[in-house]
N, C-alpha and C positions, 0 to 999 in steps of 0.2 A: 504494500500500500504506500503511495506516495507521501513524504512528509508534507501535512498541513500546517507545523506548528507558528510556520513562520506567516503566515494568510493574515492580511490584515484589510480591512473596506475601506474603500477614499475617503470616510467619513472619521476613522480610526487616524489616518497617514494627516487631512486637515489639521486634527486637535493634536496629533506631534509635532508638525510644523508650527501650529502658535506659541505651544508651549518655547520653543528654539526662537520665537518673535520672528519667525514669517505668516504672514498674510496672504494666504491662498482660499477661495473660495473653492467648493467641494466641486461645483458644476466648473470650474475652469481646469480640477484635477482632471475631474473621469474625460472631457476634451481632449486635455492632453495626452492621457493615458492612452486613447485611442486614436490618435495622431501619429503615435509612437508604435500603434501595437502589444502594448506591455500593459496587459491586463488579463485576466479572468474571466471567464463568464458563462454561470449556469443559470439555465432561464431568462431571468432579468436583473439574476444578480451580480453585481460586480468586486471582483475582488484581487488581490497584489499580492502577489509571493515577492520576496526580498530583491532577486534579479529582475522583476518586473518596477518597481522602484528605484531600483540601479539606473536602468533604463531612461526612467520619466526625469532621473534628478541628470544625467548627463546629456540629454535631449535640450537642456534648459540653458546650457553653456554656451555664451555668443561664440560667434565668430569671429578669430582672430582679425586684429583690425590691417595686418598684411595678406591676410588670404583674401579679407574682401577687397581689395586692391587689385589683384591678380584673378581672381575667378570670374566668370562671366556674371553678367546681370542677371537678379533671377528675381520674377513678379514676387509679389507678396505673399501670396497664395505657397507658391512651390517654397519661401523660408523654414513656412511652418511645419512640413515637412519633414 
């Protein structure tokens, strides 16, 4: 049986993040989360194992300000991405 222990809900991942004094609303996680693909989902519930949060917090890392220099232009749309 696969380890659950680590399963936590964007709602759980939200109140960690405030507690560390970030400001994230829960409807901009689960977004993100499936932006990224780094989520869970049985039925209509949604939930994060630990690599699926790895994921969503290195997703959130700008882009260096030499590579947007050198890479091509990319719409707004395709950033988010």
């Amino acid at each position: 049986m696969p380890d659950i222990e680590g399963a936590i809900t964007p709602e759980q991942l939200v109140a960690k993040f405030a507690k560390a004094g970030i400001s994230i609303s829960e409807r901009t996680l689960r977004e993100r989360a499936r932006q990224v693909g780094a989520y869970r989902l049985i039925g209509k519930t949604m939930f994060l194992m630990p690599e699926d949060v790895e994921k969503i917090i290195e997703a959130a890392k700008p882009i260096p300000e030499k590579s947007r220099l050198t890479e091509p232009k990319r719409s707004a749309r395709n950033r988010m991405s």
